[in-house]
C-alpha positions in Angstrom: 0.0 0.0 0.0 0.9 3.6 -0.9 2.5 5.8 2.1 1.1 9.3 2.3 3.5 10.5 4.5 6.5 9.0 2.7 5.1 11.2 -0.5 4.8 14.5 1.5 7.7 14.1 3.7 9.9 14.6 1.0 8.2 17.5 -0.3 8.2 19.4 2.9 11.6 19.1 3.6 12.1 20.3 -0.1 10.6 23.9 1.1 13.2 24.3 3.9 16.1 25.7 2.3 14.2 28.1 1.1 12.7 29.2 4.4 9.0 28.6 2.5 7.9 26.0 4.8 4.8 27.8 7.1 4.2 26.6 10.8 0.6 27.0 12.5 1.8 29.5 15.7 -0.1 30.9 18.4 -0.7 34.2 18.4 0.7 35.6 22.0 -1.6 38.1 23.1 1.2 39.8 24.9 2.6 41.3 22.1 1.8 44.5 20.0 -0.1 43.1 17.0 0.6 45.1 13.6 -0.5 41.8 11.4 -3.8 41.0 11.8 -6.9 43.2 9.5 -8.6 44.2 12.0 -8.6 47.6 11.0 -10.2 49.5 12.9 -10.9 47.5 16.1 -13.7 46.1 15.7 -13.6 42.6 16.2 -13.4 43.1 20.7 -16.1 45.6 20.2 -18.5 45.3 22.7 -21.9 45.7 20.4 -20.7 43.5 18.1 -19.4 40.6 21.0 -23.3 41.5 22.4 -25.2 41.3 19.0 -23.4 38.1 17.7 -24.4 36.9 21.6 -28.6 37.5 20.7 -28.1 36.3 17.4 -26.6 33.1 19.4 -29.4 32.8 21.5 -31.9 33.4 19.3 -30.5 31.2 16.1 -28.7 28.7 17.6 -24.6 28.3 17.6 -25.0 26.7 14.1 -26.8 26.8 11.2 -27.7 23.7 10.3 -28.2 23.5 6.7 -27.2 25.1 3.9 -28.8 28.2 2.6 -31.4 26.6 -0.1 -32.5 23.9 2.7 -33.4 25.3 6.1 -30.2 28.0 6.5 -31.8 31.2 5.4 -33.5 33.3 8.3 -35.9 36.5 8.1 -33.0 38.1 10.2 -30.4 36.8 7.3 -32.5 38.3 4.5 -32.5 41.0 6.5 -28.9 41.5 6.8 -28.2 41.2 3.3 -30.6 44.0 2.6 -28.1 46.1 4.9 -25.2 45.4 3.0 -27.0 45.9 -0.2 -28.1 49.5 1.2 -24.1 49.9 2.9 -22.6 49.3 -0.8 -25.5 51.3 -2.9 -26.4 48.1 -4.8 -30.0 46.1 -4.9 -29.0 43.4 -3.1 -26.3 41.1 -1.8 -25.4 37.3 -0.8 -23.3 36.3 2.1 -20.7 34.0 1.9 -19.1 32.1 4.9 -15.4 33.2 3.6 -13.6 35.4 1.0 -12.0 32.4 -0.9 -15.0 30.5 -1.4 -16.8 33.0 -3.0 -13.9 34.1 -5.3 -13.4 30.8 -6.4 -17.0 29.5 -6.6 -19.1 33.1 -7.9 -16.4 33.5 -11.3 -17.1 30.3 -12.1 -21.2 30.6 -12.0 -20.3 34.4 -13.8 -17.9 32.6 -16.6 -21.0 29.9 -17.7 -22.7 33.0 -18.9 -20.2 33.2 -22.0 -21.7 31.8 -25.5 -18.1 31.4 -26.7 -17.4 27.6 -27.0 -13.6 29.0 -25.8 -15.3 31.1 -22.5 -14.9 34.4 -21.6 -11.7 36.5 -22.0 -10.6 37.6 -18.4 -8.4 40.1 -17.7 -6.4 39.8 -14.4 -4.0 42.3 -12.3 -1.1 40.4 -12.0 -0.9 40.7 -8.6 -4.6 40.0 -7.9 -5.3 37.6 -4.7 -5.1 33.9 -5.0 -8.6 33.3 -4.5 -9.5 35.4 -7.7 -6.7 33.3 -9.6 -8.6 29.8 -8.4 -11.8 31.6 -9.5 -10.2 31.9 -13.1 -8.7 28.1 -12.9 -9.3 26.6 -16.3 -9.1 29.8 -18.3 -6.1 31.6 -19.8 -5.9 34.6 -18.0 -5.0 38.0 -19.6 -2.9 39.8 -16.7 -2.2 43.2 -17.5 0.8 45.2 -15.6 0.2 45.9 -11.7 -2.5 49.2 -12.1 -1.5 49.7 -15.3 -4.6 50.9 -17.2 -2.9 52.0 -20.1 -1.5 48.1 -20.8 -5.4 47.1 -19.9 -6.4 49.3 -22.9 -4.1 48.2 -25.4 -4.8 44.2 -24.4 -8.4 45.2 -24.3 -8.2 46.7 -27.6 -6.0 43.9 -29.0 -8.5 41.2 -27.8 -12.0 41.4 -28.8 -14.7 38.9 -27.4 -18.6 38.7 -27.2 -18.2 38.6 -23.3 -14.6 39.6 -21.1 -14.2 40.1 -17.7 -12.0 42.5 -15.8 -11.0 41.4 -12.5 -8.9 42.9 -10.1 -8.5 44.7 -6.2 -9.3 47.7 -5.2 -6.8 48.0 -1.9 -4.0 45.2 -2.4 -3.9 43.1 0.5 0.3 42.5 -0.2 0.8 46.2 -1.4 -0.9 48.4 0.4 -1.9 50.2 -2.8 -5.2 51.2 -4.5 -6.3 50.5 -8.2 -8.1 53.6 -9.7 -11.5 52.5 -9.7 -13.5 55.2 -11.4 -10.9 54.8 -14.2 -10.6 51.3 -14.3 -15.1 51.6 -14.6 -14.7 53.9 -17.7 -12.3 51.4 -19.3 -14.3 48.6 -18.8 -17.6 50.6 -20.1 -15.8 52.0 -23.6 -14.9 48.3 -23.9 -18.3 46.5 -23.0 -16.3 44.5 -20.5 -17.9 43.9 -17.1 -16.2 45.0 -14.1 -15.8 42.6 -11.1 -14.0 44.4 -8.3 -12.5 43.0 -4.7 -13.1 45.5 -2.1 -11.7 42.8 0.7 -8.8 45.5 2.1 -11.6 48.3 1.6 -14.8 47.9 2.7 -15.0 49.8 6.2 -12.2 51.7 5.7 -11.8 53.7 2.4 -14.7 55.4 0.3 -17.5 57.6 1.7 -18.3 56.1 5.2 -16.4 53.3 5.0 -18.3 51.8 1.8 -15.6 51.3 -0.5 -13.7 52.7 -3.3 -16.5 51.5 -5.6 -18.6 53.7 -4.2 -16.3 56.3 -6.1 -18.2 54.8 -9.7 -21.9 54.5 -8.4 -23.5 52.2 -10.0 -21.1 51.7 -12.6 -19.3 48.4 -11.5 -21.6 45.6 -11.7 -19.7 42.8 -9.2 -18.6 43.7 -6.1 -17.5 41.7 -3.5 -16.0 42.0 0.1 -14.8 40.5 3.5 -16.7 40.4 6.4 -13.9 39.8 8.8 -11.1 42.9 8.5 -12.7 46.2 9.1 -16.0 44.4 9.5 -14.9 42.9 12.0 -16.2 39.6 12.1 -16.3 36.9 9.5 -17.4 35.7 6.2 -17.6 37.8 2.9 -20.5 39.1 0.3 -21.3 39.9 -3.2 -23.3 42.7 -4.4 -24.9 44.0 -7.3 -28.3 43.7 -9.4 -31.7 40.9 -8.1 -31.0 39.7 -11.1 -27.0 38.8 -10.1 -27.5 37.4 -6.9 -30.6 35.5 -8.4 -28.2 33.6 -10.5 -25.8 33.0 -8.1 -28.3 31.2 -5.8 -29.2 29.3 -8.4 -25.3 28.4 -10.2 -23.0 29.0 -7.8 -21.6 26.0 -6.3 -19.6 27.6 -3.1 -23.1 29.1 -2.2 -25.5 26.0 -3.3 -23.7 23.2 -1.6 -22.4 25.4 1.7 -23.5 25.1 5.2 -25.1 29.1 5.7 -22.7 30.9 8.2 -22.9 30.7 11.6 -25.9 33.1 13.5 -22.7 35.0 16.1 -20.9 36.5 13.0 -24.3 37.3 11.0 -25.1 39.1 14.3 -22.0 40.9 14.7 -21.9 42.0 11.0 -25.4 43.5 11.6 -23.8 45.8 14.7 -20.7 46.7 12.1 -22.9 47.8 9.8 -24.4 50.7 12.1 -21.1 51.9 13.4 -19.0 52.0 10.6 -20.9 54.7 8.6 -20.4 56.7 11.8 -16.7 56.3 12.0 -14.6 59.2 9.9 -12.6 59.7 12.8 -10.9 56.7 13.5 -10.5 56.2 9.6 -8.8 59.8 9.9 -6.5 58.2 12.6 -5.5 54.7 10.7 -4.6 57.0 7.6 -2.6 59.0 9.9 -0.7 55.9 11.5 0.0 54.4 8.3 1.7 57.8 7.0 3.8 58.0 10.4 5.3 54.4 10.0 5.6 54.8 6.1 7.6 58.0 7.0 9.9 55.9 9.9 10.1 52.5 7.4 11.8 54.7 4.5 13.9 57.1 6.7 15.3 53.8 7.8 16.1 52.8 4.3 13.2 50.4 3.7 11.2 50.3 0.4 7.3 50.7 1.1 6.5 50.2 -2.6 3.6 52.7 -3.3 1.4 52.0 -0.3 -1.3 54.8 0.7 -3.4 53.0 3.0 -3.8 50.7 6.2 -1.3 47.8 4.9 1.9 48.7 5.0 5.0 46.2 3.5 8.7 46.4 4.1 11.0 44.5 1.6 12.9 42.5 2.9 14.4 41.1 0.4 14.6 37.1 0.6 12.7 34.9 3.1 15.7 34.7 5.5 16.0 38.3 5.8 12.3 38.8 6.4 12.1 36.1 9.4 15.2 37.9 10.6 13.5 41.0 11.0 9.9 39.6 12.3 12.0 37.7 14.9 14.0 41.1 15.8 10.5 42.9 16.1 9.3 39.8 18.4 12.2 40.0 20.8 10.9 44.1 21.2 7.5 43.2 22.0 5.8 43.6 18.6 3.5 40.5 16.1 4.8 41.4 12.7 4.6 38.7 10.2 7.0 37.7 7.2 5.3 37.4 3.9 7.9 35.5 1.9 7.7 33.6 -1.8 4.7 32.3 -3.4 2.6 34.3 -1.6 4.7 37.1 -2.8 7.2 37.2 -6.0 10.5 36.0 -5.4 13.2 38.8 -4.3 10.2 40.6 -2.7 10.0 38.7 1.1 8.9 41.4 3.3 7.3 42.3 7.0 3.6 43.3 5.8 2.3 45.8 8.4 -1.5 45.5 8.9 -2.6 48.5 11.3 -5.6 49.5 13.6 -6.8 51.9 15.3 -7.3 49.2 18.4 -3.6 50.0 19.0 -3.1 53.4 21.9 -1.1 56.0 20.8 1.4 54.4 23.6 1.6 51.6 21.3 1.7 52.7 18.1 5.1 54.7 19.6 6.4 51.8 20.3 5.6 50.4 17.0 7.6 53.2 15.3 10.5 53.4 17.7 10.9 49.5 17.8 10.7 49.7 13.7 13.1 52.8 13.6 15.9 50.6 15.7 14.9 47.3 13.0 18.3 48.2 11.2 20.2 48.6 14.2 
């Protein structure tokens, strides 16, 4: 009989030398965290631990089913309502995480080609895995990292009855912004449809927190976001038109054959979604924070590629380097974590800064001086 572990254990000693082997660590709560999304605090909030606590009570820790059998409630319905109404679009669809919808909703948009060939789809190249497994199986066009001019000339170069433009609007590795009102006048002079992930931005950019696709109102016809991050609780959501989320509860695997998520984080997205309209000021504050340690990283001699918002990376360089310097920051009291290869392209290891406003100004000192004396 065939050995399992005799056919990984070779292959995960194969990532070593490279220092691209990953490790499931605890967190230590002791520390400064400046890697985790939860930008702006939300997840210890106290309405949103005492909303997910009725929903709890009142739905059950689980549930149940999936959302075509017996896991869709009034209060669910509800919800999604809100979120259509938060992002300006007729309605929405929760998802129980980012990378299932990703790479289950593409899929259910791609079957709408006539083309015997599919769709054409035209990717950032640095767009998140999940939006590359929802491509898997078609050749995807990747145009230049926020390069609209290269997405014009392979637009214009590559005509099809139906063609898809996919990309980020905050980069979760960057820290950088695509040009979204742009990017929707592109894809409307080329009849292409626009599908746009607002993971890194919903809560935190755009008018109150909705997103930088509420820059193009009502001219970019798939958006999708994170409920986790800003929101801070869990799961994710596509909106757009009835007649989008119609078809994706009727075609899209990741929704059809998926337990609904559980009643807590519904509840807790509900209380997110009446105080993050209402916070300017602590966006204000995270913007400010991520210009102070932009300003420390690159007096220090670090590259912070062309980050403007909340995510913040320092190249490292290679994987060794990286840990190096995540290891340094441990030892002074501060959770930074090293993004190294795939996950990142090679030569480009780096400490990815992920800030929030949970952090005290007492803190975030720290942060800088401890990331002022990295070098030293």
């Amino acid at each position: 009989m065939a050995s399992l572990d005799a056919l990984i254990a070779p292959r995960l000693a194969a990532l070593e030398p490279s220092r691209q082997r990953r490790l499931l660590l605890p967190a230590d709560p002791a520390l400064i965290d400046v890697a985790s999304n939860d930008y702006l605090g939300l997840s210890r909030h106290p309405q949103l631990i005492e909303r997910a606590c009725q929903w709890a009570h009142r739905h059950g820790s689980g549930s149940r089913a999936s959302r075509l059998v017996t896991g869709t409630s009034a209060d669910l319905l509800a919800l999604e309502e809100k979120l259509a109404a938060f992002k300006g679009t007729e309605a929405a669809l929760i998802f129980a995480t980012g990378y299932q919808l990703n790479s289950s909703v593409l899929p259910a948009l791609f079957e709408l080609g006539s083309d015997k060939h599919g769709p054409l789809v035209f990717t950032d190249r640095l767009n998140h895995a999940s939006l590359h497994a929802g491509c898997q199986g078609l050749k995807q066009i990747r145009f230049r990292h926020n390069d609209l001019a290269h997405l014009d000339e392979l637009l214009t170069t590559n005509p099809g009855s139906l063609r898809f433009i996919i990309t980020e609007s905050v980069f979760s590795m960057d820290g950088d912004t695509a040009d979204v009102p742009a990017l929707a006048a592109l894809a409307a002079r080329h009849n292409a449809i626009l599908y746009l992930d607002e993971a890194h931005a919903t809560g935190v950019l755009g008018p109150q927190g909705k997103g930088l696709a509420a820059l193009a109102p009502g001219r970019v016809p798939v958006v999708m976001g994170t409920l986790g991050k800003a929101l801070g609780s869990a799961g994710a959501y596509v909106a757009g038109s009835r007649a989008l989320i119609d078809w994706l509860v009727n075609r899209c695997a990741g929704f059809i054959y998926s337990t609904a998520p559980a009643p807590a984080a519904l509840g807790a997205v509900e209380a997110a979604l009446e105080l993050v309209p209402g916070m300017d000021a602590e966006r204000a504050r995270l913007a400010q924070m991520a210009d102070s340690l932009r300003t420390t990283l690159q007096a220090s001699g670090y590259d912070t590629l062309a980050s403007t918002t909340q995510i913040v990376p320092a190249i490292m360089g290679d994987a060794a380097a990286a840990l190096a310097a995540a290891q340094r920051l441990r030892a002074s009291g501060l959770l930074a974590v090293a993004i190294r290869p795939p996950t990142v392209p090679a030569g480009s290891a780096r400490l990815r800064f992920a800030l929030s406003t949970a952090l005290s100004d007492a803190a975030f000192e720290r942060v800088l001086t401890s990331v002022a004396q990295l070098k030293r």
